[in-house]
PyMOL Python script that loads the backbone (N, CA, C, O; Angstrom):
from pymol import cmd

cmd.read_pdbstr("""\
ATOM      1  N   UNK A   1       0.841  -1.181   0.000  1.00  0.00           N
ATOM      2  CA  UNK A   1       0.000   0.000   0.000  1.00  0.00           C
ATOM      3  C   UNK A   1       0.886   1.243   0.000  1.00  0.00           C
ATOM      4  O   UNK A   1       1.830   1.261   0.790  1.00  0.00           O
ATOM      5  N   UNK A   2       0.626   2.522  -0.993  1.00  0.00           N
ATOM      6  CA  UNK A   2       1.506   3.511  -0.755  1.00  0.00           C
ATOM      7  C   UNK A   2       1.017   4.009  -0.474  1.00  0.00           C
ATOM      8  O   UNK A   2      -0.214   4.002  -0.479  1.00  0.00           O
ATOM      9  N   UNK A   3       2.204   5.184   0.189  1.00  0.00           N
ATOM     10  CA  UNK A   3       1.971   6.130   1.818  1.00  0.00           C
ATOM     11  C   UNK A   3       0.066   6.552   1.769  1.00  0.00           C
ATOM     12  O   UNK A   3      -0.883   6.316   2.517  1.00  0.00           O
ATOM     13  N   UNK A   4       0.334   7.603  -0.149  1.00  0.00           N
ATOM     14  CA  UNK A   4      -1.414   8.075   0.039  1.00  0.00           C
ATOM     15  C   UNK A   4      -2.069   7.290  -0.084  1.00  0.00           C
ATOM     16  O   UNK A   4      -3.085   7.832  -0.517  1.00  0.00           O
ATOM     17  N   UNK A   5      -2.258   6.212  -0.002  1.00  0.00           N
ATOM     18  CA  UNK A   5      -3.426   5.325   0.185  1.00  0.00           C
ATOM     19  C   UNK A   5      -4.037   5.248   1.587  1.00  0.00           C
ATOM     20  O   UNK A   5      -5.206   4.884   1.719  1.00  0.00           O
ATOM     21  N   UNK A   6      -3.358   5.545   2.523  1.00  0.00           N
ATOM     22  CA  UNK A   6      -3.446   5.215   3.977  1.00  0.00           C
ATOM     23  C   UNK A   6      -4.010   6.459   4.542  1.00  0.00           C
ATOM     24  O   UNK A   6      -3.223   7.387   4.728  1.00  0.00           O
ATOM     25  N   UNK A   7      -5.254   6.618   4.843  1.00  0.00           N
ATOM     26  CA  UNK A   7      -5.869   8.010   5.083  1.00  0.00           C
ATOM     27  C   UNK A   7      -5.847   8.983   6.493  1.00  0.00           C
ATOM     28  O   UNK A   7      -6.602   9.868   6.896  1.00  0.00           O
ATOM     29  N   UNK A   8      -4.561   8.347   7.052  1.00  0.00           N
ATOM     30  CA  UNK A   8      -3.664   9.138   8.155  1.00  0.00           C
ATOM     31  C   UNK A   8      -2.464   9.762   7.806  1.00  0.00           C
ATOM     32  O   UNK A   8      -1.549  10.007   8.592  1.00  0.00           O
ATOM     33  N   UNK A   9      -2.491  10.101   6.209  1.00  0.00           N
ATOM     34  CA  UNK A   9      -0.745  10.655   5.996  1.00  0.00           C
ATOM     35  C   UNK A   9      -1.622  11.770   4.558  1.00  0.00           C
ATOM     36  O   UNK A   9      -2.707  11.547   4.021  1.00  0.00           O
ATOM     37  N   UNK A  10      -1.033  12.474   4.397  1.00  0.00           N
ATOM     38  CA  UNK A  10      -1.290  13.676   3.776  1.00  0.00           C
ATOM     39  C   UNK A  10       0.207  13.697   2.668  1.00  0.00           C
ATOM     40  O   UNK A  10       1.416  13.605   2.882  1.00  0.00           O
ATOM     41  N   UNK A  11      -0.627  13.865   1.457  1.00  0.00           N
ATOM     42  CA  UNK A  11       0.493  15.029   0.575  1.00  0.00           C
ATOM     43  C   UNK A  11       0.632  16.552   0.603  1.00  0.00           C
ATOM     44  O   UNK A  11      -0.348  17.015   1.187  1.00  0.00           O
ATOM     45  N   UNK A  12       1.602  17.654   0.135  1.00  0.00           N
ATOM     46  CA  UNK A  12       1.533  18.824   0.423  1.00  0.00           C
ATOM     47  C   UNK A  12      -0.040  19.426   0.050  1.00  0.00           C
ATOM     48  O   UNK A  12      -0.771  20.165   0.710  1.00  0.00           O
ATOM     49  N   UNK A  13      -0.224  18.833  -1.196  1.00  0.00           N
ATOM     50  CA  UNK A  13      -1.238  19.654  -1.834  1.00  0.00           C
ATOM     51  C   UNK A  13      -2.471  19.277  -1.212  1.00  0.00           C
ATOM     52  O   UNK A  13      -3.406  20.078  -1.214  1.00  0.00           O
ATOM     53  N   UNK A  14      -2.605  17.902  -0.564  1.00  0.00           N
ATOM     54  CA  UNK A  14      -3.792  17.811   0.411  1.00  0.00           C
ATOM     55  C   UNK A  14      -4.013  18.847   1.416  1.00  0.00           C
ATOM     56  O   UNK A  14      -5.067  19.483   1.425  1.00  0.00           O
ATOM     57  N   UNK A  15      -2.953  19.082   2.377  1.00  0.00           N
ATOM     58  CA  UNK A  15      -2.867  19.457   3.308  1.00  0.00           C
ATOM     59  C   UNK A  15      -2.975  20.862   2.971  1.00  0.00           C
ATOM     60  O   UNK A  15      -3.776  21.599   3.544  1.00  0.00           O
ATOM     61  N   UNK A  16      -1.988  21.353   1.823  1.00  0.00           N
ATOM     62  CA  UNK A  16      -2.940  22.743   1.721  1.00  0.00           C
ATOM     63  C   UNK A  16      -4.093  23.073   1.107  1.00  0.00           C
ATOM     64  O   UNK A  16      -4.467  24.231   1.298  1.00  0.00           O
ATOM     65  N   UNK A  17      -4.772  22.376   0.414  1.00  0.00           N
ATOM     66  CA  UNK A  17      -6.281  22.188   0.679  1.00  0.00           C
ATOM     67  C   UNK A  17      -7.029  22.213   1.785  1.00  0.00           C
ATOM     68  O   UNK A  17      -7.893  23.089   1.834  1.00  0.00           O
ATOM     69  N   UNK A  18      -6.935  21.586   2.555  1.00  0.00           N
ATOM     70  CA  UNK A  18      -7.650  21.249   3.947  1.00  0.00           C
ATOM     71  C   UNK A  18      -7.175  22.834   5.067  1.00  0.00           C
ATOM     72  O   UNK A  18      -7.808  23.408   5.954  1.00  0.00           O
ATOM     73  N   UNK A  19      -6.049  23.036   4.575  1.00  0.00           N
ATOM     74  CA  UNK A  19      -6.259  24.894   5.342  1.00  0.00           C
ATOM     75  C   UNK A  19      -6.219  25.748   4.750  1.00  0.00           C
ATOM     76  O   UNK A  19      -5.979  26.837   5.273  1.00  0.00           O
ATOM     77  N   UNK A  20      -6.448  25.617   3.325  1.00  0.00           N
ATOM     78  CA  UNK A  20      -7.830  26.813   2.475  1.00  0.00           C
ATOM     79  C   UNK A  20      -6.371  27.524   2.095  1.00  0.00           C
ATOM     80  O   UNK A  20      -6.471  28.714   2.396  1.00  0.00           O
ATOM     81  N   UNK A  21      -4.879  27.200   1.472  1.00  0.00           N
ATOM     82  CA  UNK A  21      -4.180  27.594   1.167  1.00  0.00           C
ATOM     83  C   UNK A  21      -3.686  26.874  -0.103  1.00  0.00           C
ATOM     84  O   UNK A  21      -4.052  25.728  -0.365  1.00  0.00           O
ATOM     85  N   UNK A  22      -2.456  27.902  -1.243  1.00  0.00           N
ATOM     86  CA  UNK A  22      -2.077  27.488  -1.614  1.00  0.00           C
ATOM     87  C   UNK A  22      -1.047  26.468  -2.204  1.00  0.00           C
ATOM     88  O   UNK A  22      -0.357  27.163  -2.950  1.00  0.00           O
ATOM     89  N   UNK A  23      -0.565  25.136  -2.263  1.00  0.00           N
ATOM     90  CA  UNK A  23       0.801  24.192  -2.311  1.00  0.00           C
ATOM     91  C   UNK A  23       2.057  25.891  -1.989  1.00  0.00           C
ATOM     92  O   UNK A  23       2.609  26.341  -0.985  1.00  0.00           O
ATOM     93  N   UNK A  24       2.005  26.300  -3.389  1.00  0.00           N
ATOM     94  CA  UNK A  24       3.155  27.208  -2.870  1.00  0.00           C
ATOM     95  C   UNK A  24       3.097  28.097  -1.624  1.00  0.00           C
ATOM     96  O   UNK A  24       4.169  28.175  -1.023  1.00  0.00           O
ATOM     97  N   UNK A  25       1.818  28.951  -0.985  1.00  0.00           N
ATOM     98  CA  UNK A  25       2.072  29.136   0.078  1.00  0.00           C
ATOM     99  C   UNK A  25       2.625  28.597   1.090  1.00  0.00           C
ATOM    100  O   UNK A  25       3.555  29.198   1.627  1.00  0.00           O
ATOM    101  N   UNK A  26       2.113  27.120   1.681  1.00  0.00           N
ATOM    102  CA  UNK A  26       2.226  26.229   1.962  1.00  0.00           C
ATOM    103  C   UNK A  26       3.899  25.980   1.776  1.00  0.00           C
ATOM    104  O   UNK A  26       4.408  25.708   2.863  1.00  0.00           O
ATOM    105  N   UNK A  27       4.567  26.001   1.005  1.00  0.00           N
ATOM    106  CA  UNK A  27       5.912  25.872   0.960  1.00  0.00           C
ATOM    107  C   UNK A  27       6.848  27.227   1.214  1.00  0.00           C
ATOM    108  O   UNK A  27       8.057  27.405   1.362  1.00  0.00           O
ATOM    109  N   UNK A  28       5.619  28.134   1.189  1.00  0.00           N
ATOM    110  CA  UNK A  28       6.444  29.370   1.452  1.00  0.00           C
ATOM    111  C   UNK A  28       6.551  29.774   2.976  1.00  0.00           C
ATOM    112  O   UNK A  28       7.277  30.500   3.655  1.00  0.00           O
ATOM    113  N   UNK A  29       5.567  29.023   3.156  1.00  0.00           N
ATOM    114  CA  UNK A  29       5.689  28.592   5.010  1.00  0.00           C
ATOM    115  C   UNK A  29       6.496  27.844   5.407  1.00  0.00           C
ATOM    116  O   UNK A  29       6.738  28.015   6.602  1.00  0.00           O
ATOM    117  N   UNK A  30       6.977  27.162   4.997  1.00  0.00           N
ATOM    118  CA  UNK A  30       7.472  26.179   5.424  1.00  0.00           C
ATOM    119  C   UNK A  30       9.258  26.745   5.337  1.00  0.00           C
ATOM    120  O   UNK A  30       9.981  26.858   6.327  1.00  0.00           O
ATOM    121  N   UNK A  31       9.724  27.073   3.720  1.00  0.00           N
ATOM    122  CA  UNK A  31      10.289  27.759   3.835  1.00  0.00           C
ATOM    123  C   UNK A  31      11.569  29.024   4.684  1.00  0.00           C
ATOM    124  O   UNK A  31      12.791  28.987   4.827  1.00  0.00           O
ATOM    125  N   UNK A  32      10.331  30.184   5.139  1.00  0.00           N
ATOM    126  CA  UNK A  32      10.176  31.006   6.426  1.00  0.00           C
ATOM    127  C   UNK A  32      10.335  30.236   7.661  1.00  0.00           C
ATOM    128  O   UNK A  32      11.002  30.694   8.589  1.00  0.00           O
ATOM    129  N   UNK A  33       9.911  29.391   7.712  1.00  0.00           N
ATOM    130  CA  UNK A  33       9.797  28.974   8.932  1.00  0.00           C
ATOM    131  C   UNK A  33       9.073  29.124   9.943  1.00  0.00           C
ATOM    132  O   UNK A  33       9.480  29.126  11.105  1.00  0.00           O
ATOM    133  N   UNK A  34       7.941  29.262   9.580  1.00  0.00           N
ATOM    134  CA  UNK A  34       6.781  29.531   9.885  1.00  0.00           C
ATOM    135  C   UNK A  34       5.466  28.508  10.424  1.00  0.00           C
ATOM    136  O   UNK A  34       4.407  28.704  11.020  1.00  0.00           O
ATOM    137  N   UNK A  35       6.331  27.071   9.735  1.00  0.00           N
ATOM    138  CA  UNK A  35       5.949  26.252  10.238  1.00  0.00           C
ATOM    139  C   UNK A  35       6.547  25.207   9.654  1.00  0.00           C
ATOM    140  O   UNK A  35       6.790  25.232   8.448  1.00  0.00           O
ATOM    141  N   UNK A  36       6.972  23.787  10.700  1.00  0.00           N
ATOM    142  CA  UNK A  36       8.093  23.436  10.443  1.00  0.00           C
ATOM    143  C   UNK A  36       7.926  22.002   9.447  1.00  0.00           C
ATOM    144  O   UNK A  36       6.827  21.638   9.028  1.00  0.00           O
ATOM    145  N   UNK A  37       9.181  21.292   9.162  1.00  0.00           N
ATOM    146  CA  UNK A  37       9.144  21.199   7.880  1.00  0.00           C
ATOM    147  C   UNK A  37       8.949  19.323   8.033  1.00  0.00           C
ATOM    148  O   UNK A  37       9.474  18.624   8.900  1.00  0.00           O
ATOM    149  N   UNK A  38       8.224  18.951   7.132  1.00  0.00           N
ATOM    150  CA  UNK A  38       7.472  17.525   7.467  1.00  0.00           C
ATOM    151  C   UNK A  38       8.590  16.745   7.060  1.00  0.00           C
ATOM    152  O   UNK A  38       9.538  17.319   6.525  1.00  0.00           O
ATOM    153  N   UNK A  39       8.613  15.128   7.298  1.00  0.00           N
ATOM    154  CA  UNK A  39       9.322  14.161   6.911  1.00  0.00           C
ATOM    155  C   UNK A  39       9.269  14.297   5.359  1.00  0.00           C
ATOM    156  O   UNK A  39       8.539  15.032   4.694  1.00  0.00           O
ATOM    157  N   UNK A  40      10.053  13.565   5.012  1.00  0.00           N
ATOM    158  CA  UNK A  40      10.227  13.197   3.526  1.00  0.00           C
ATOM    159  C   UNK A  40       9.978  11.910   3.319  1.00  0.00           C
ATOM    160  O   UNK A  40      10.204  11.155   4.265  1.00  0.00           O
ATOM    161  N   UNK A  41       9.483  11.364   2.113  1.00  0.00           N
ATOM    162  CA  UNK A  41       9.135  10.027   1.816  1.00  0.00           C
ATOM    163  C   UNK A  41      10.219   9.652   1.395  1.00  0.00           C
ATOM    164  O   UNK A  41      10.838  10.315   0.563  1.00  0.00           O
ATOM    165  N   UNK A  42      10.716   8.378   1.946  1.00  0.00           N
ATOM    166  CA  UNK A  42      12.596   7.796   0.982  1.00  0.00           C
ATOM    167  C   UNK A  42      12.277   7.562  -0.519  1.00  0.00           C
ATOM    168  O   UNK A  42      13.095   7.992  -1.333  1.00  0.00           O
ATOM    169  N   UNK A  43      11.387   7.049  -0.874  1.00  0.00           N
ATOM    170  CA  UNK A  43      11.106   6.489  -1.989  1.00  0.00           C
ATOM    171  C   UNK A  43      10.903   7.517  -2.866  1.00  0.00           C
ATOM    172  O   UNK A  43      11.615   7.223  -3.826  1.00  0.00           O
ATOM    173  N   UNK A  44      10.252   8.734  -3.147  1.00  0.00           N
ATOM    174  CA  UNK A  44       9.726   9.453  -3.920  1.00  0.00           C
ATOM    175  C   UNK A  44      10.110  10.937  -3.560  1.00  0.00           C
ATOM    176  O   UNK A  44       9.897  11.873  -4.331  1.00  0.00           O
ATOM    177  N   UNK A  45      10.876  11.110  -1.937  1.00  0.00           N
ATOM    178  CA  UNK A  45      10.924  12.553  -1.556  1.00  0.00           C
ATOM    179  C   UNK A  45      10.027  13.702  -1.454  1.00  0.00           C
ATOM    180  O   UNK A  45      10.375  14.882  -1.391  1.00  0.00           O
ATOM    181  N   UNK A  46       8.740  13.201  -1.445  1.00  0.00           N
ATOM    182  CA  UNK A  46       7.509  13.748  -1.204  1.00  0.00           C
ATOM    183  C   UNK A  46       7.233  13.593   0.106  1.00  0.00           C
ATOM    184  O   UNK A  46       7.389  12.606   0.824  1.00  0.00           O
ATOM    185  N   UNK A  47       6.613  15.160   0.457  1.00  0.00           N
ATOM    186  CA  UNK A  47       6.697  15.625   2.280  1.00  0.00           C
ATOM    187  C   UNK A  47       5.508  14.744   2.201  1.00  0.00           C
ATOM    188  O   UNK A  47       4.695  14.491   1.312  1.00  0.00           O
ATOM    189  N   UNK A  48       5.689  14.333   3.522  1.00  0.00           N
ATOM    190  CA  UNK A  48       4.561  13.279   4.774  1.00  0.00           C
ATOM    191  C   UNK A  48       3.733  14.161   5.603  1.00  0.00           C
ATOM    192  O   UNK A  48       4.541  14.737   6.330  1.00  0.00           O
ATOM    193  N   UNK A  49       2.466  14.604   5.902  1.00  0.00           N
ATOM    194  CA  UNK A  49       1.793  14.983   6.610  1.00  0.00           C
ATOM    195  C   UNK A  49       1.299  14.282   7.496  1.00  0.00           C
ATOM    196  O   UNK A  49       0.763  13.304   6.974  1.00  0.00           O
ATOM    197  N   UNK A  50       1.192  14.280   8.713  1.00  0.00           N
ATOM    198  CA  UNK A  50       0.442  13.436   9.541  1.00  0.00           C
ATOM    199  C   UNK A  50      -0.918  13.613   9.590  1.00  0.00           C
ATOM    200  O   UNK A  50      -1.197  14.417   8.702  1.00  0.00           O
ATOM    201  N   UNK A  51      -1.865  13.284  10.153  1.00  0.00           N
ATOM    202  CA  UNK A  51      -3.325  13.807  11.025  1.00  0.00           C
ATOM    203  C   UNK A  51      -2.880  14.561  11.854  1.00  0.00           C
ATOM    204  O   UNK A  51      -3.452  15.639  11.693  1.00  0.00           O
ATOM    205  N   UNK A  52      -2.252  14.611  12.574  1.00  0.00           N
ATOM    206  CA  UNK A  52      -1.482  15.483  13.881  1.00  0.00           C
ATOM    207  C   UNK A  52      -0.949  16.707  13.610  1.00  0.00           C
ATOM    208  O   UNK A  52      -1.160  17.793  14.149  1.00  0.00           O
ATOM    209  N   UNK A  53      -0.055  16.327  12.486  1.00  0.00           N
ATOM    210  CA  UNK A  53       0.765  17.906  11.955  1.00  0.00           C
ATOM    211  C   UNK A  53      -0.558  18.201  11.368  1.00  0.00           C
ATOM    212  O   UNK A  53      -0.678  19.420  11.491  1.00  0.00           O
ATOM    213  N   UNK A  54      -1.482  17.788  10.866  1.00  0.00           N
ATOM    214  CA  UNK A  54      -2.363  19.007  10.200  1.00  0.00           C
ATOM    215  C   UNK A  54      -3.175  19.532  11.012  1.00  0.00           C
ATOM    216  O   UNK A  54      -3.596  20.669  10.801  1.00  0.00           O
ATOM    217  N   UNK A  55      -3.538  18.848  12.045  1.00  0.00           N
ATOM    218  CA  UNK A  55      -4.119  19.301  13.239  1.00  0.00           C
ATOM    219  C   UNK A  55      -3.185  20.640  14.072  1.00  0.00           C
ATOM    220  O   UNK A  55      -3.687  21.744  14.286  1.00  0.00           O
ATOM    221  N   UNK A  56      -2.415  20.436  14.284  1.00  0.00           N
ATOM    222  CA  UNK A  56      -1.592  21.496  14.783  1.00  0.00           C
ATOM    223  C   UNK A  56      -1.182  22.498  13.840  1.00  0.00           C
ATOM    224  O   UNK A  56      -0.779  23.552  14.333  1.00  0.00           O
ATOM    225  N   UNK A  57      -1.198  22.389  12.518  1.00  0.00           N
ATOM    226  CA  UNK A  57      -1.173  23.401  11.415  1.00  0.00           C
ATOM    227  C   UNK A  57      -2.233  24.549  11.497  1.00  0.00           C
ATOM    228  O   UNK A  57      -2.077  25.758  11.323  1.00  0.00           O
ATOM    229  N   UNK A  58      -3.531  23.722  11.859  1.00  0.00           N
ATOM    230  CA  UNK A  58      -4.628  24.381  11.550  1.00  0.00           C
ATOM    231  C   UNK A  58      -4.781  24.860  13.330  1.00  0.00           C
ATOM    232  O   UNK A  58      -5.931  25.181  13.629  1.00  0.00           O
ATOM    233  N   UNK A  59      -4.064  24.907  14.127  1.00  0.00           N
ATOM    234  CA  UNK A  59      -4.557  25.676  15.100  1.00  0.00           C
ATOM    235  C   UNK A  59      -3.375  26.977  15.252  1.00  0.00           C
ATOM    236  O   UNK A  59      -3.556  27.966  15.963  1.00  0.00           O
ATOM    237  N   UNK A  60      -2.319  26.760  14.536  1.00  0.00           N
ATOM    238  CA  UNK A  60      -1.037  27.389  14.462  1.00  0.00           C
ATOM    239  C   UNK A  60      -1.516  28.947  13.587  1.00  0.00           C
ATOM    240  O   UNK A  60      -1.186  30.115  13.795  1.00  0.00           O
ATOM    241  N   UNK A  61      -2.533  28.245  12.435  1.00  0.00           N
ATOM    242  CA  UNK A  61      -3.440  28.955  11.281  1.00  0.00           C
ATOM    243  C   UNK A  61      -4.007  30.128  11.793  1.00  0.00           C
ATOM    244  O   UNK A  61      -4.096  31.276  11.357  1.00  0.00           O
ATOM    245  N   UNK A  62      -4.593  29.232  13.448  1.00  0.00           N
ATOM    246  CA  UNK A  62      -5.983  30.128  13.350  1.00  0.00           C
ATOM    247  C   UNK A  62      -5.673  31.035  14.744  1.00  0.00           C
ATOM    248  O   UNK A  62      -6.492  31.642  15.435  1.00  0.00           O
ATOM    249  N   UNK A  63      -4.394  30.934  14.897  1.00  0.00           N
ATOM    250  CA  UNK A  63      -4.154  32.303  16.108  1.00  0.00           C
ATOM    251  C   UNK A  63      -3.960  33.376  15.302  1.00  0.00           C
ATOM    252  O   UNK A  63      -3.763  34.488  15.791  1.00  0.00           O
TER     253      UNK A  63
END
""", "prot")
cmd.dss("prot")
cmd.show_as("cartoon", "prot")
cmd.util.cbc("prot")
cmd.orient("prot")
């Protein structure tokens, strides 16, 4: 099963969907440092989102 199949792990562009932003914002955050920067997948090098990190994204969002 790969990673996105498993509906506890997020790609970038999910995750900035789900907080009403854009992939490049989203990297421009990340970036800055503004919010910090997710695992990498070994296989493909595509960032890992958790349920958790997006949970804490979106409260990080909304101060």
């Amino acid at each position: 099963m790969k990673f996105y199949e498993r509906p506890h792990l997020y790609k970038s562009s999910q995750v900035a969907m789900i907080l009403g932003v854009s992939k490049k914002t989203l990297d421009r955050m990340i970036a800055d440092g503004r919010i910090p920067k997710p695992v990498r997948d070994g296989n493909n090098n595509w960032r890992i989102w958790t349920h958790q990190d997006v949970q804490e994204l979106q409260e990080v969002l909304t101060k």
